[in-house]
N, C-alpha and C positions, 0 to 999 in steps of 0.2 A: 360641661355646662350646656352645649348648645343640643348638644345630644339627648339632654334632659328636657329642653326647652323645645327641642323637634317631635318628642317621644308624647307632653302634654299635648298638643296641638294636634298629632294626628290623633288621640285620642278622644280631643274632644269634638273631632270630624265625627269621630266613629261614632259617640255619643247622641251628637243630634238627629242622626237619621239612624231608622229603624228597618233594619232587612227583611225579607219576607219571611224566614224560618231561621231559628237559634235552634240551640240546645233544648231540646225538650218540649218546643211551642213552636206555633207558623199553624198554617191549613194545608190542606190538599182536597182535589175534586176528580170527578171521574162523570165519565158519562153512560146513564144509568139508560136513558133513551133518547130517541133522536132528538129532540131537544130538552131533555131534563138533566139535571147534573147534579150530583150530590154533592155537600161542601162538609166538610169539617175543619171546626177552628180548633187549639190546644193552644191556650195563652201559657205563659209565666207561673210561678205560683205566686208572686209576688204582683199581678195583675188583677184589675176592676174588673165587672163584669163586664163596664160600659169599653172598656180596652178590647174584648175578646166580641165586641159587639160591631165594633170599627174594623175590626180586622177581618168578620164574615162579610160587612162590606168589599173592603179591599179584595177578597179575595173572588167574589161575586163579579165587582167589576174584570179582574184576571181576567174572569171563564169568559165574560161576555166579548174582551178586548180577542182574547185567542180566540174565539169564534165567530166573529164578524157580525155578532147579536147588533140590533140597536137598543135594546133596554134588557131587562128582565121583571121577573115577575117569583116572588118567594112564594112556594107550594107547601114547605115546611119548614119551619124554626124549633128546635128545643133545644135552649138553654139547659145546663146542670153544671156543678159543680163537683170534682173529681178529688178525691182525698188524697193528702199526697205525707211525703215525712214531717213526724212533727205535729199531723194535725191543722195543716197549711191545707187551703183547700187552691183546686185548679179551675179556674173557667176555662168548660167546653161549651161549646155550639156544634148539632149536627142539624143540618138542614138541605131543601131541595130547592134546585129553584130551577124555573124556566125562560129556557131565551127564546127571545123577542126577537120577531126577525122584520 
């Protein structure tokens, strides 16, 4: 019983906070020029746009935290939506941004 009761509880740790990349979804960025970076989001398929919208934030802020930016400044944004099984579609973002120095 306590082990049942240990087993919800880390669960529902694991539930409220949201890791940078799963299975299938998260971003990654690369550095395209001396201060330009390209980002790509790949949400969930079970995810809003406005979710995979939050999360090119999030990961914007990354690039800028790992590069010692003070801001940024977005060069390009396009949104799309990725078909997936089923007919389920995926929010992607590919965009660029520049940091601020």
């Amino acid at each position: 019983m306590k082990v049942v009761f240990c087993m919800m509880l880390f669960l529902a740790g694991c539930a409220s906070s949201r890791p940078e990349v799963g299975l299938g979804w998260g971003y990654n960025y690369r550095r395209i020029a001396p201060d330009t970076y390209s980002v790509h989001v790949r949400e969930s398929r079970f995810a809003s746009t406005a979710e995979a919208e939050n999360l090119f934030v999030v990961a914007s802020k990354k690039v800028i935290e790992a590069n010692q930016c003070r801001s940024y400044r977005i060069k390009s944004y396009s949104p799309s939506l990725e078909s997936a099984f089923l007919g389920a579609s995926i929010p992607v973002i590919d965009g660029e941004i520049i940091c601020l120095r």
